[in-house]
C-alpha positions as CSV (number, residue, x, y, z in Angstrom):
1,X,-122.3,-52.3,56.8
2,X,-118.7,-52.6,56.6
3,X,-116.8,-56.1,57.2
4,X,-116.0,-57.1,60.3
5,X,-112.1,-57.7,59.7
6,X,-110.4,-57.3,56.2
7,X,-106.9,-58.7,55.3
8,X,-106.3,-56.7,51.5
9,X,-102.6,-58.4,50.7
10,X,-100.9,-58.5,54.0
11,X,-97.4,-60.3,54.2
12,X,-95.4,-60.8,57.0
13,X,-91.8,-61.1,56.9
14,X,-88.8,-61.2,60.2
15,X,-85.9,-61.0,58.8
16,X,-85.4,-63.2,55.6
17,X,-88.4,-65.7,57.1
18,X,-91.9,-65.1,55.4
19,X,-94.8,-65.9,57.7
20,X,-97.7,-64.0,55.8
21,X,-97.6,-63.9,51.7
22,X,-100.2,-61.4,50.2
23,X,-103.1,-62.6,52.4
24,X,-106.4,-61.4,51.4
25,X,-109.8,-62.7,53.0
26,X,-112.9,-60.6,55.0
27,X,-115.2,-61.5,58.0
28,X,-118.4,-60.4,57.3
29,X,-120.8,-59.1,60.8
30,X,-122.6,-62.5,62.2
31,X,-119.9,-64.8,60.7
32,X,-117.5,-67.2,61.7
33,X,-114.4,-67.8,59.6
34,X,-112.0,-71.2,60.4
35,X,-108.6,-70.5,59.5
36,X,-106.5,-74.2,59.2
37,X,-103.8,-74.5,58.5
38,X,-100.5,-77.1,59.1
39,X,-98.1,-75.7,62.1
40,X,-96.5,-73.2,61.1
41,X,-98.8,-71.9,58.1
42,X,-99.3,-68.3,59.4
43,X,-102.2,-68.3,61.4
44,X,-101.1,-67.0,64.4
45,X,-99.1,-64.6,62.9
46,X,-102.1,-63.7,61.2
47,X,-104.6,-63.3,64.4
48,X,-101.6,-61.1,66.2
49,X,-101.3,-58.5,63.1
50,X,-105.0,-58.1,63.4
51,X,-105.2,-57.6,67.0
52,X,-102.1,-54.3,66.3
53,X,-99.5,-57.4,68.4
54,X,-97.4,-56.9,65.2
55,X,-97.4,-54.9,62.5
56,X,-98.0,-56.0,59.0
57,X,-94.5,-55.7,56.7
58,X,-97.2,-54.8,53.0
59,X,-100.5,-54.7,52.3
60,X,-103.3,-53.1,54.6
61,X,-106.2,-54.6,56.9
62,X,-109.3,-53.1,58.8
63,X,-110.7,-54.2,62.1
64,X,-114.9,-52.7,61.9
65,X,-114.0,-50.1,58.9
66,X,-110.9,-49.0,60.8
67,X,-107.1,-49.8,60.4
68,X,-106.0,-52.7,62.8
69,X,-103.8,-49.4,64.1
70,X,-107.3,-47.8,65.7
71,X,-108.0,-47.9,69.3
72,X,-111.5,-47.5,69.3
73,X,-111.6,-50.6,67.1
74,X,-109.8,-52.4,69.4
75,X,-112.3,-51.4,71.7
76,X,-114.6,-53.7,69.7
77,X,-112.0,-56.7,70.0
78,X,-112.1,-59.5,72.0
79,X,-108.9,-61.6,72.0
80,X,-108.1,-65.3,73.3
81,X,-104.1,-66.7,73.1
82,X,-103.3,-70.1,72.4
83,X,-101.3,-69.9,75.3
84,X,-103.1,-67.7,78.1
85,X,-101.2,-66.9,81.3
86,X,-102.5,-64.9,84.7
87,X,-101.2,-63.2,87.5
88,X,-102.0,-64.2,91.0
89,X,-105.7,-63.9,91.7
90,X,-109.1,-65.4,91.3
91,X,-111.3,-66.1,88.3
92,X,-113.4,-62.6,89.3
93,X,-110.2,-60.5,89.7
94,X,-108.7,-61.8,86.1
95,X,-112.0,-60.4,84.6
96,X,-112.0,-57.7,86.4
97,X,-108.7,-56.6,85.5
98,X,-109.4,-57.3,82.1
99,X,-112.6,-55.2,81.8
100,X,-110.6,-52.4,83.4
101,X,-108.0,-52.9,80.2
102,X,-111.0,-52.5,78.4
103,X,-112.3,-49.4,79.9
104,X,-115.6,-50.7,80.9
105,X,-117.6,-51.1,84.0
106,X,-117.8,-54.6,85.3
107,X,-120.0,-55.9,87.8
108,X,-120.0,-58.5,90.3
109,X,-123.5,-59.8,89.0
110,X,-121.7,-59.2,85.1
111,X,-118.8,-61.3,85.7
112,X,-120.6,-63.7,87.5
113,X,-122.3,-64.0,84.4
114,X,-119.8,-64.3,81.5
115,X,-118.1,-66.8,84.1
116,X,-120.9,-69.0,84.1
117,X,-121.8,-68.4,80.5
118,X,-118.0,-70.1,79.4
119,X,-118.8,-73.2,82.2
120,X,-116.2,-71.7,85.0
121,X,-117.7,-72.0,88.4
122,X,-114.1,-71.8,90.2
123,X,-114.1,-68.4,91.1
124,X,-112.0,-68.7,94.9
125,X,-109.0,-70.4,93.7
126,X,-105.4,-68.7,92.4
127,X,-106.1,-69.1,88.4
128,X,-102.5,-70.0,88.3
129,X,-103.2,-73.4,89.7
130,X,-106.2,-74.1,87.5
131,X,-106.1,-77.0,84.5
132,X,-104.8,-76.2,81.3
133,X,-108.8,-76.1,80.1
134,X,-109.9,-73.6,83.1
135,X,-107.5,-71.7,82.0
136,X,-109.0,-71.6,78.5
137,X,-112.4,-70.9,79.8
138,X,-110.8,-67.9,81.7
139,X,-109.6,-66.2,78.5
140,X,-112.7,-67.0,77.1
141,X,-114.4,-65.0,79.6
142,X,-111.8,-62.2,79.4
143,X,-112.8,-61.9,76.0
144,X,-116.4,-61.2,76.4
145,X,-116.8,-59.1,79.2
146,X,-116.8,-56.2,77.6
147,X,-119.2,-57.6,75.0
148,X,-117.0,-57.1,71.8
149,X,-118.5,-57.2,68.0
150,X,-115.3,-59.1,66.7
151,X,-113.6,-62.0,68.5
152,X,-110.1,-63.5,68.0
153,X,-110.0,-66.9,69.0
154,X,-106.5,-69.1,68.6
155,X,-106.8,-72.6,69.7
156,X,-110.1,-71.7,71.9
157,X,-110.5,-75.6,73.1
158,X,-107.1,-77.2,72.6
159,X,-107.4,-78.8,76.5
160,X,-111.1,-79.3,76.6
161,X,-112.3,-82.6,77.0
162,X,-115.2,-83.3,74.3
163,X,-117.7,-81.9,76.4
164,X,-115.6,-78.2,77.0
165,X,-115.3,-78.6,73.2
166,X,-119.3,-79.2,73.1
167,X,-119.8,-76.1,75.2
168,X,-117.2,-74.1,73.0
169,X,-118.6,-74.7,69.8
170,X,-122.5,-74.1,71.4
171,X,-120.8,-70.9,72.8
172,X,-119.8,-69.7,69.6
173,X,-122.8,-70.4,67.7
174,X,-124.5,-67.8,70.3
175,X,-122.1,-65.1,69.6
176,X,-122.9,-65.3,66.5
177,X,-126.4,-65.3,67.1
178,X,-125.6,-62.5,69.1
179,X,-124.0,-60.7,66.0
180,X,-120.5,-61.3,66.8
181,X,-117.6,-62.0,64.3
182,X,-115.2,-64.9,64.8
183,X,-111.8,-65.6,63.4
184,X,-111.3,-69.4,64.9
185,X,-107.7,-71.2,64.4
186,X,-108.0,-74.8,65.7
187,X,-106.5,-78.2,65.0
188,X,-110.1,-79.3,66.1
189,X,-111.1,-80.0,62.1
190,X,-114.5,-81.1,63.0
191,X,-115.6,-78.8,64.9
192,X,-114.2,-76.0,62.9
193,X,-116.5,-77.8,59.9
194,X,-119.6,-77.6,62.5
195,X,-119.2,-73.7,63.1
196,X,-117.6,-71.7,60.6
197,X,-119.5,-70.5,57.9
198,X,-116.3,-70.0,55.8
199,X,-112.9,-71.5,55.8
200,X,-109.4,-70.2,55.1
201,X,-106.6,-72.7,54.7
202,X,-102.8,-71.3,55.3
203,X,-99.6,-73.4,54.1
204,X,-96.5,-71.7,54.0
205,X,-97.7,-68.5,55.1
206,X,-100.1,-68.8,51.8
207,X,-103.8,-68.2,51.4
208,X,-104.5,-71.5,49.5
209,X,-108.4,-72.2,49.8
210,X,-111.0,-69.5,50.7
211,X,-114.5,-70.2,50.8
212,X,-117.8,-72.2,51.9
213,X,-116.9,-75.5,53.2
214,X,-119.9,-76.8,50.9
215,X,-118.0,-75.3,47.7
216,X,-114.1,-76.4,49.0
217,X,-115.6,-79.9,49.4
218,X,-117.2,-80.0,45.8
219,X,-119.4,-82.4,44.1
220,X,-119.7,-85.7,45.7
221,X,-118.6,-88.6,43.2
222,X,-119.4,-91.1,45.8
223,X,-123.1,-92.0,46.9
224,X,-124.8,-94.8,49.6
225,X,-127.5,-96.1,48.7
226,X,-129.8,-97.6,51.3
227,X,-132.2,-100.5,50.5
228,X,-134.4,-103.2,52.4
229,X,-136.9,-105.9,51.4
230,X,-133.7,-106.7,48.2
231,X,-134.1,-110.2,47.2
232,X,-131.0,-110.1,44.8
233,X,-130.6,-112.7,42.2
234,X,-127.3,-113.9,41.4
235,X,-127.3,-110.7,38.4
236,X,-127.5,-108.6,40.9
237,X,-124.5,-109.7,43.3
238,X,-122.1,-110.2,40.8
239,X,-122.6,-106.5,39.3
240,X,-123.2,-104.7,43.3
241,X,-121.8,-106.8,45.3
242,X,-123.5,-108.4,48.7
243,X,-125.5,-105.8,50.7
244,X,-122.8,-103.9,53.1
245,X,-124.0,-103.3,57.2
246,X,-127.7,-102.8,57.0
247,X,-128.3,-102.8,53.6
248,X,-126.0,-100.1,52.4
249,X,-123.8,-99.9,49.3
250,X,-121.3,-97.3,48.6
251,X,-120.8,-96.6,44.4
252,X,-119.7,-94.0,42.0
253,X,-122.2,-91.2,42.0
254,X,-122.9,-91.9,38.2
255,X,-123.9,-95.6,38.6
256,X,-126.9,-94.8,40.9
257,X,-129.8,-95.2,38.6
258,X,-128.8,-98.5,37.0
259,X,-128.1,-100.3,40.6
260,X,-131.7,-98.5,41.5
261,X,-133.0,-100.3,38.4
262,X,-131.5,-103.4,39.4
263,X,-133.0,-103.2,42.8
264,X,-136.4,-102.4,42.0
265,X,-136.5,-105.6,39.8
266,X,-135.5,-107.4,42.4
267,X,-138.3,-105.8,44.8
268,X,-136.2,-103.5,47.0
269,X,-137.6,-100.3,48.5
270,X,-135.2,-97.5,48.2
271,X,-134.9,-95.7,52.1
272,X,-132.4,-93.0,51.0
273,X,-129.5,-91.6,48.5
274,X,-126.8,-90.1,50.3
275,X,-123.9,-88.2,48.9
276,X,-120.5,-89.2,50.1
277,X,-118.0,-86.7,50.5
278,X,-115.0,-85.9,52.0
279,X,-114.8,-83.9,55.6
280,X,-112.5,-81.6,56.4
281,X,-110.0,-83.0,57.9
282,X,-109.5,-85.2,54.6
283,X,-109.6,-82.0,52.8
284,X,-107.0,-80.8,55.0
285,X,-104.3,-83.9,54.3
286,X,-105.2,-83.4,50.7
287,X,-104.6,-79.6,50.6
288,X,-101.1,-79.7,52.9
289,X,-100.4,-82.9,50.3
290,X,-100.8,-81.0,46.9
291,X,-98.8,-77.7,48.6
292,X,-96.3,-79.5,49.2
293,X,-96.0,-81.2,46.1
294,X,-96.6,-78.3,44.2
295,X,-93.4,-76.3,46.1
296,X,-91.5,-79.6,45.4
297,X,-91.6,-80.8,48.7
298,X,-92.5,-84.6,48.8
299,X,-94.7,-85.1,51.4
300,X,-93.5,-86.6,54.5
C-alpha cells in the first residue's frame, strides 16, 4: 500500500527567502505525524505545498501514490487552516458548500452528523459571528464531510479551551481508527506527544528530528524510585537524601540498585521504578536551542 503523503527533498524558496530546505519524511495509512516546529520553521509552508496551495521550488512529493498536482488525490484530502474564515451562512450551509467543492452528496441527516461528531451544535446562527473555537470546529467539520483518507490539520485547537482540545485529540484518535492519515502542526506540545505516532521537528525551514517520540526522547538517565515501610539509618540519609513527597526519590538511572540495596537493609518495600524522561515540550526548547547554536545564533 502506498504512503499516505511523501515529501522526497522538497525546498521552498520566494525570492532569496528559504522556507522549505530538502524536506524528506512519509505518512504511512492509519498514522498520525506531529510536525513542530518554532514560528516560522516551515510548517505551514509545508501543509500548503501538499494540499497543491503552492508549488514546491525542488524535489517531488505524493499525496495517496499521486503527485500533490492530482485531482483525484485531492479528492482524498481533507484540509483545516490555521486561520479559517466563512461567508455569510449557517454551520449546515458552510458544510454544504464545502461538500459541493468536494463533489459529493451531502445530506441533511450527514451533516447533522459530522457537526455533532466535531462538538458543534450551533447550526442557526451566521458562522461569521461564532467564537474563534466554533470556528475551528467548523473547519473541522468541512474537512470530513466527504470522508477523506488523508487529513491536513494546521493548528486544529489553537482557541479550544482544554475540553475542545480533549475532544480534538479523542477526534483524531478515531480517524485514525478509522484509517485516516494525519499531518498535525500545533504549538499544543502535549497533545501532539498524546496522538502522533511520529514526530517531525522544523527549524529554519530544516527537517531536524524525524521519528518515534519514544526513540527522539532516548534512554532515560533519570529514574524515581518509590518506597514505603523505609526506616533509614543515618547511612542511608546522608548517601540518598530524606524521602521526597510520598516516599519518592529521583537519582541517576545507574545508581538504582545500590540505593535498592540500601533500602532493603533498612526494611523498605519497593512499590515501583520509574524512568524519568524528558517530554516533548523540553525536547522542543532543547532542539530550537542546539539549532540555533549550531547556525551561530545564540539563543535568545
Amino acid at each position: 500500500m502506498a504512503a499516505a503523503l511523501v515529501f522526497d527533498g522538497i525546498s521552498k524558496h520566494f525570492g532569496a527567502a528559504h522556507a522549505l530546505r530538502g524536506v524528506s519524511f512519509a505518512i504511512e495509512p492509519g498514522e498520525i505525524l506531529g510536525m513542530v516546529g518554532p514560528n516560522g520553521a516551515g510548517k505551514t509552508t509545508a501543509m500548503q505545498i501538499a494540499a497543491w496551495f503552492l508549488v514546491a521550488s525542488a524535489g517531488t512529493g505524493s499525496l495517496i501514490g499521486r503527485p500533490f498536482s492530482s485531482a483525484a488525490a485531492r479528492r482524498q484530502l481533507g484540509y483545516v487552516p490555521d486561520a479559517p474564515v466563512f461567508f455569510a451562512g449557517t454551520a449546515i450551509d458552510a458544510v454544504r458548500f464545502a461538500a459541493q467543492l468536494s463533489d459529493v452528496p451531502a445530506s441533511r441527516d450527514a451533516i447533522e452528523t459530522v457537526l455533532r461528531r466535531v462538538g458543534l451544535i450551533e447550526w442557526k446562527r451566521d458562522v461569521r459571528r461564532f467564537s474563534r473555537g466554533m470556528q475551528q470546529r467548523l473547519a473541522l467539520a468541512q474537512a470530513l464531510i466527504h470522508a477523506p483518507r488523508v487529513l491536513i490539520l494546521d493548528e486544529p485547537a489553537s482557541a479550544l479551551d482544554p475540553e475542545g482540545v480533549v475532544d480534538v485529540r479523542r477526534l483524531l484518535e478515531s480517524l485514525r481508527s478509522d484509517g485516516a492519515s494525519i499531518l498535525l502542526s500545533s504549538h499544543q506540545l502535549n497533545e501532539v506527544a498524546l496522538v502522533s505516532d511520529r514526530i517531525a521537528f522544523l527549524h529554519q525551514g530544516r527537517l531536524l528530528r524525524y521519528g518515534k517520540l519514544e526513540d527522539l526522547l532516548g534512554p532515560a538517565d533519570q529514574v524515581e524510585v518509590v518506597l514505603r515501610h523505609l526506616r533509614p539509618d543515618a547511612d542511608f540519609i546522608q548517601d540518598w537524601g530524606p524521602a521526597g513527597e510520598d516516599g519518592r526519590w529521583h537519582i541517576p538511572a545507574n545508581k538504582t540498585r545500590p540505593l535498592l540495596e540500601a533500602a532493603w537493609s533498612c526494611g523498605a518495600e519497593l512499590l515501583s521504578v520509574t524512568p524519568l524522561r524528558a517530554d516533548l515540550t523540553e525536547l522542543f526548547l532543547r532542539w530550537t536551542r542546539d539549532a540555533e547554536t549550531s547556525e551561530g545564533n545564540p539563543p535568545a
